[in-house]
C-alpha positions in Angstrom: 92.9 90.4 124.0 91.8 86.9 123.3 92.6 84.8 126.8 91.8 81.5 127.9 89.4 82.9 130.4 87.9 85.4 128.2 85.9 86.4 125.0 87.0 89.3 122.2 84.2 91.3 121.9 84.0 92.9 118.1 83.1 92.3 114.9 85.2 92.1 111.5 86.4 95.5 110.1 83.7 96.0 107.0 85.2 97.7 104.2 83.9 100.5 102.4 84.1 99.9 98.3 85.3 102.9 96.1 84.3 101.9 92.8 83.3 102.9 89.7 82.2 99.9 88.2 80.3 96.3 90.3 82.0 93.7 88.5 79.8 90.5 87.9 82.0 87.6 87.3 81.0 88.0 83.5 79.6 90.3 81.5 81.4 93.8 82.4 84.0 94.8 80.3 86.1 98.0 80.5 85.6 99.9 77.1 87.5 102.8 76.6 86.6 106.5 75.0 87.1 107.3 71.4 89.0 110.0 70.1 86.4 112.1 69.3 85.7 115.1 72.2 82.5 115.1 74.2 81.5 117.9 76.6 81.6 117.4 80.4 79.2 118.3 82.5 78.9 122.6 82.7 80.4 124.9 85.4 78.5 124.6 88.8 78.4 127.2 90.8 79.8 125.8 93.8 79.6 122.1 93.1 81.7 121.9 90.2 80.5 120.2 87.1 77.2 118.6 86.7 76.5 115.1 85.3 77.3 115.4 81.4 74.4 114.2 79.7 75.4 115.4 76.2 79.1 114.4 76.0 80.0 112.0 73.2 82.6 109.4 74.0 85.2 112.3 75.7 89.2 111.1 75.7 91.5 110.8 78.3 92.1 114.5 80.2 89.0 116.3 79.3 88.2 118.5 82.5 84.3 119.0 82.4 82.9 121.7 84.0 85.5 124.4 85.2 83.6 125.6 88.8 85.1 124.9 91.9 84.0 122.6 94.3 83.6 118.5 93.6 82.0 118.3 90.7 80.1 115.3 88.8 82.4 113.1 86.4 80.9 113.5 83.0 79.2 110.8 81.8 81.3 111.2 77.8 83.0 107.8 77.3 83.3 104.9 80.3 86.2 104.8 82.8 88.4 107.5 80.3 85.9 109.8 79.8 86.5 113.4 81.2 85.9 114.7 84.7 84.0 117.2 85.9 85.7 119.6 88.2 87.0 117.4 91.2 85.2 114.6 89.5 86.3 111.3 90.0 87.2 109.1 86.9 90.1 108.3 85.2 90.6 111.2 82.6 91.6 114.4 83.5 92.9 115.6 86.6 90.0 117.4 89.1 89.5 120.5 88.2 89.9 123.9 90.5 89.1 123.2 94.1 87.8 119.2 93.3 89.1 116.5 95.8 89.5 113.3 93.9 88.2 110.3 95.4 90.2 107.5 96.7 89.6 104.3 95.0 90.4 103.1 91.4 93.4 104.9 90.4 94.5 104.9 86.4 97.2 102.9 85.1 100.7 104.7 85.0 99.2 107.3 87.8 98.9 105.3 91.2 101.0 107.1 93.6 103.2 104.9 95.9 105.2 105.9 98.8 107.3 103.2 101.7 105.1 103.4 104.7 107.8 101.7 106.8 111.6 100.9 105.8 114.8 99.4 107.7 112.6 96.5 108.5 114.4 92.5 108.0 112.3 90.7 106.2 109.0 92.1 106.6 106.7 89.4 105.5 102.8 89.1 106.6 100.4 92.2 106.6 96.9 92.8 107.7 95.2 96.2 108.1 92.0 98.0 109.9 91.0 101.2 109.5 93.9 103.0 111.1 96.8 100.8 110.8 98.7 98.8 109.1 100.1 95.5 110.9 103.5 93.7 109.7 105.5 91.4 110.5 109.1 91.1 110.3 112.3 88.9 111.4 114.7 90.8 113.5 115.4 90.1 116.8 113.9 86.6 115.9 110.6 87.7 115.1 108.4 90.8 115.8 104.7 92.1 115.4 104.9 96.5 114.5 102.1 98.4 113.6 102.1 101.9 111.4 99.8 104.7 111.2 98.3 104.9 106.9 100.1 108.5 106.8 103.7 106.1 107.4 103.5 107.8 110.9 104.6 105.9 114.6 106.0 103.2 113.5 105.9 101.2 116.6 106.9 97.5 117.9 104.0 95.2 119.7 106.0 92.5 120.1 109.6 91.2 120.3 110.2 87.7 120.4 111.9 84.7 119.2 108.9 84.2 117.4 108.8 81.9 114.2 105.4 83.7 113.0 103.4 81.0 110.9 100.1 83.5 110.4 98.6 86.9 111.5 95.1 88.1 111.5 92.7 90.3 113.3 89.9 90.7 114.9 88.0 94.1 116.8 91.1 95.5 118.9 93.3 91.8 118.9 95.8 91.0 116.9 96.6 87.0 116.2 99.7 85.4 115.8 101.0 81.8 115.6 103.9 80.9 116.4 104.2 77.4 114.5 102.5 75.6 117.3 101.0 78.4 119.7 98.5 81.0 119.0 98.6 84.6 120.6 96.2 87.6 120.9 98.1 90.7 121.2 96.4 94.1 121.9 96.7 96.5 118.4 97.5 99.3 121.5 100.2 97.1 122.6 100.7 95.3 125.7 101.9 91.9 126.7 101.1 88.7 124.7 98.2 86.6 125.8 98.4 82.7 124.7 95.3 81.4 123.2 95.5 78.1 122.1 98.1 74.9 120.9 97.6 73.8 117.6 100.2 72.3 115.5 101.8 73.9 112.1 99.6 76.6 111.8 99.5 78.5 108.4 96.5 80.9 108.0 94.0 82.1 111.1 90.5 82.5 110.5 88.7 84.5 113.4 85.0 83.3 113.1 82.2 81.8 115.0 82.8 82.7 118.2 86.4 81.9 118.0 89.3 81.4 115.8 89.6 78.6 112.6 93.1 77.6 112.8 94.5 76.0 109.8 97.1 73.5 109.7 98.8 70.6 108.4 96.7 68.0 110.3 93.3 69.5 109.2 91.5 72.4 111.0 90.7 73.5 114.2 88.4 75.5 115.9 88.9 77.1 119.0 85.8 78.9 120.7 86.7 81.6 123.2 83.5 80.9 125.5 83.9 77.4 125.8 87.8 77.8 126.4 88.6 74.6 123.4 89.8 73.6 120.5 87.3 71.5 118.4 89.3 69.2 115.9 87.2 68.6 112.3 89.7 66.7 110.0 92.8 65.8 109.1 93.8 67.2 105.6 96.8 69.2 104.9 95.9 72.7 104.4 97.6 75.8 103.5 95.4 78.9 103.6 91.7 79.9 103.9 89.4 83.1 104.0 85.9 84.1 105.4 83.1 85.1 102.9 79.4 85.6 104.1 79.0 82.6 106.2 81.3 80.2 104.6 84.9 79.2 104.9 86.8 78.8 101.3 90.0 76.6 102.0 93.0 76.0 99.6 94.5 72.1 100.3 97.6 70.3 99.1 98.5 66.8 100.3 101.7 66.2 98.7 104.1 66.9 94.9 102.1 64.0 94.2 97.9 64.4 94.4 96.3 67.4 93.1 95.9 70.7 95.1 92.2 71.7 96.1 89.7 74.7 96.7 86.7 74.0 99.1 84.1 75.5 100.6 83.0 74.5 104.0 80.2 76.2 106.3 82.1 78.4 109.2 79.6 76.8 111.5 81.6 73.4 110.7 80.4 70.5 108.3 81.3 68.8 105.3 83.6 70.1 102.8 82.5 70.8 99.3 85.1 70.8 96.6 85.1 73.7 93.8 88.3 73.4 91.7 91.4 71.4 91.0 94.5 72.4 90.1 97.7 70.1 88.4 99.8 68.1 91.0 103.1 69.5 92.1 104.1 72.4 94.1 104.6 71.5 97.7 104.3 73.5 100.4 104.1 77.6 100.1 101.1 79.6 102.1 100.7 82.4 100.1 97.5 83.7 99.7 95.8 81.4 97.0 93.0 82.6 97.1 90.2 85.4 97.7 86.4 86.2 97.4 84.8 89.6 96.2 80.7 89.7 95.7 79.9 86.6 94.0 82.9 85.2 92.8 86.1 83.4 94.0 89.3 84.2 92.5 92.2 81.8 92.7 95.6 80.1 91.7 97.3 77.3 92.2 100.7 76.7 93.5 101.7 73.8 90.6 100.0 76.5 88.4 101.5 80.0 89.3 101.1 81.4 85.9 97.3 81.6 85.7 94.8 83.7 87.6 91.0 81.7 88.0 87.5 82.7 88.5 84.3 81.1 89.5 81.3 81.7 91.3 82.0 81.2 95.0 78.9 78.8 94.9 80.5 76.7 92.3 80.4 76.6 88.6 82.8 76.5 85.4 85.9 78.8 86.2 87.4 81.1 83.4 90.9 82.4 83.3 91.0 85.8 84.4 94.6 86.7 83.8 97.8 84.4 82.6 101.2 85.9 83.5 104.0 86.4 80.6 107.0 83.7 80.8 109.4 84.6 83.1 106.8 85.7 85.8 105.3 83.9 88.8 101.6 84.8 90.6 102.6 85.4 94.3 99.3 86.2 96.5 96.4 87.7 95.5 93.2 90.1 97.1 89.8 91.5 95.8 88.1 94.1 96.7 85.6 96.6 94.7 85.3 94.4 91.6 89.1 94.5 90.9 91.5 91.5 91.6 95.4 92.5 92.8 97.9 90.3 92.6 101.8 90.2 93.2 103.8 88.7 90.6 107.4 88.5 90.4 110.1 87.6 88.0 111.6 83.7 88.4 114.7 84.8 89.5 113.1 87.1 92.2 114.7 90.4 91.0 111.4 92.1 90.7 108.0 92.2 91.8 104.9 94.2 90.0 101.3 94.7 91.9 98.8 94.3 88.8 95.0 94.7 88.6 92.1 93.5 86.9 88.7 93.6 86.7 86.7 90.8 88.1 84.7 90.5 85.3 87.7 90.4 82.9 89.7 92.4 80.5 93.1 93.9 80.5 96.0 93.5 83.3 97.4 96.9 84.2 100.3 97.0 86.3 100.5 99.6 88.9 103.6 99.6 90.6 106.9 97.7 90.3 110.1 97.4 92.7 113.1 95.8 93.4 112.9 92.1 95.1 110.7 89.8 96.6 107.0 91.1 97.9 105.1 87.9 98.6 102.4 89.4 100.9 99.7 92.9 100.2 96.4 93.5 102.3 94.1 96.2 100.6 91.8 99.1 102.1 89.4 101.6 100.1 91.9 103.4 98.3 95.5 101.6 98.9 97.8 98.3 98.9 100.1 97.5 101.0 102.5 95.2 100.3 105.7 94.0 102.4 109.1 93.5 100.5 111.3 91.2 102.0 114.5 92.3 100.1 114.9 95.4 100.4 112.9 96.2 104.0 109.7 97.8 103.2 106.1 98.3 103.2 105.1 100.2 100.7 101.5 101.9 99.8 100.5 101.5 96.6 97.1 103.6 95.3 95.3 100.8 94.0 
């Protein structure tokens, strides 16, 4: 627990990257098999099929190699081409006694279940590589935690809490409270305050501490040195951690044009990448998000388009555009695909979509009822909090 008097030991929880393709910002397109039927790799004798050298471009469902065990996916068209047995594309299912890996799941075919339900407006959600954290509004305002097999779904905290952000860190959990910031042990235990800082939208633990955004600017508190360090006072909204460098999303008002900066975690002068139309006003939702070497963004004014750019700066391309009627809610990358939330104007309905970071088609891989305005990913699953109807669900991504 993070305490005036003390320091978190840990580091950030690394995630591991299931994928069958690196995406470059450009360049890598998704091509999909002809109709004409290649050959997967042959029957193993306990390791299912091998690596199918010879297989033209196979179609969707062709099984490879019949032996048991994992088996190779057979190299007879791209991401459609058929498996070996157990093999781990996107065409047919694994064959006798493969375990498909987690990961990239195909369109139409990514399995979703509620991890938690009779929740009141479950809202933010951040995960490790155990659990899943959430936060919700009963009892006015509480911090649970659920095992990934939708197991113990338990309470941490219950308070009148107005929760502003939630992050972690190691074995702490960090919540603000509008104008105070708690660590809270992911075991459970009592709250431990941290710091003041007014308004807080999005935490940031970094550099010995925690960046605390806010209206006013940013803060940084260090743990050692038991204080908040103050570095400007701009109005932002959200920001994330990439390599060494903070990427910040800013809005001063309806009226002057919303930003995305980068600025060194160590502290220093803020370097703008891209600007977005005026309008909007205030809504932190997760405008942003950074996977390898590019930065993936939208704009509140702008919720209809999806943006990419190197993180290092450079000309930005649009990556996805929504369909009338729709609105871009938050967005995540991980593995060279891009996941957003977008839901219909009148809130009815909300879809979890994917693309490739280096472009191509939008496929949509689950849809429910209501509003889900927040989704944290892991190696092989979303989660995603509706606030209608009282869920988390898990969504294979």
């Amino acid at each position: 627990v993070a305490v005036p008097n003390g320091k978190v030991e840990g580091s950030m929880i690394k995630l591991g990257l299931g994928v069958l393709c690196a995406m470059a910002l450009v360049g890598c397109k998704v091509s999909f098999g002809e109709t004409d039927d290649g050959t997967g790799g042959a029957a193993g004798a306990n390791t299912g099929g091998a690596v199918g050298n010879t297989g033209g471009n196979g179609s969707v469902g062709n099984t490879g190699g019949s032996g048991n065990g994992t088996g190779g996916s057979g190299t007879g068209g791209s991401a459609t081409g058929g498996n070996g047995s157990g093999g781990a594309s996107t065409g047919g299912a694994a064959g006798a006694g493969g375990t498909p890996t987690t990961g990239v799941c195909a369109p139409g075919a990514c399995a979703a279940s509620d991890l938690a339900v009779g929740l009141y407006h479950p809202e933010r959600v951040v995960t490790d590589s155990s659990k899943v954290f959430f936060t919700d509004a009963k009892a006015g305002g509480r911090l649970l935690s659920v095992e990934k097999s939708g197991a113990n779904v338990a309470t941490l905290l219950e308070a009148s809490l107005n929760v502003t952000a939630l992050a972690e860190e190691g074995d702490t959990l960090y919540v603000a409270d509008y104008n105070q910031v708690y660590g809270v042990p992911k075991s459970g235990g009592a709250p431990q305050p941290v710091t003041q800082s007014i308004k807080v939208t999005d935490i940031v633990p970094a550099e010995g501490g925690l960046w605390l955004v806010n209206y006013d600017g940013l803060d940084h508190y260090h743990f050692a040195k038991q204080k908040v360090d103050a570095h400007r006072s701009e109005d932002f909204r959200f920001a994330l951690l990439a390599d060494a460098d903070l990427y910040l999303y800013q809005t001063y008002s309806t009226s002057s044009p919303p930003l995305v900066q980068r600025m060194p975690a160590t502290g220093g002068t803020l370097a703008p990448l891209a600007s977005g139309p005026t309008g909007g006003g205030y809504d932190p939702r997760a405008y942003l998000t950074v996977d390898g070497t590019s930065l993936f963004y939208f704009f509140h004014s702008e919720r209809t388009v999806l943006h990419a750019m190197p993180k290092t700066g450079g000309s930005s391309v649009e990556l996805a555009t929504l369909p009338q009627g729709q609105v871009l809610d938050a967005v995540s990358a991980l593995g060279g695909y891009v996941y957003f939330l977008a839901w219909d104007a009148d809130y009815s309905k909300t879809t979890l979509n994917r693309v490739a970071a280096g472009g191509g088609s939008v496929d949509e891989l689950f849809e429910t009822d209501g509003e889900c305005s927040h989704l944290a990913l892991d190696d092989g699953f979303a989660y995603v909090t509706n606030r209608d109807l009282g869920k988390v669900h898990k969504v294979q991504r």
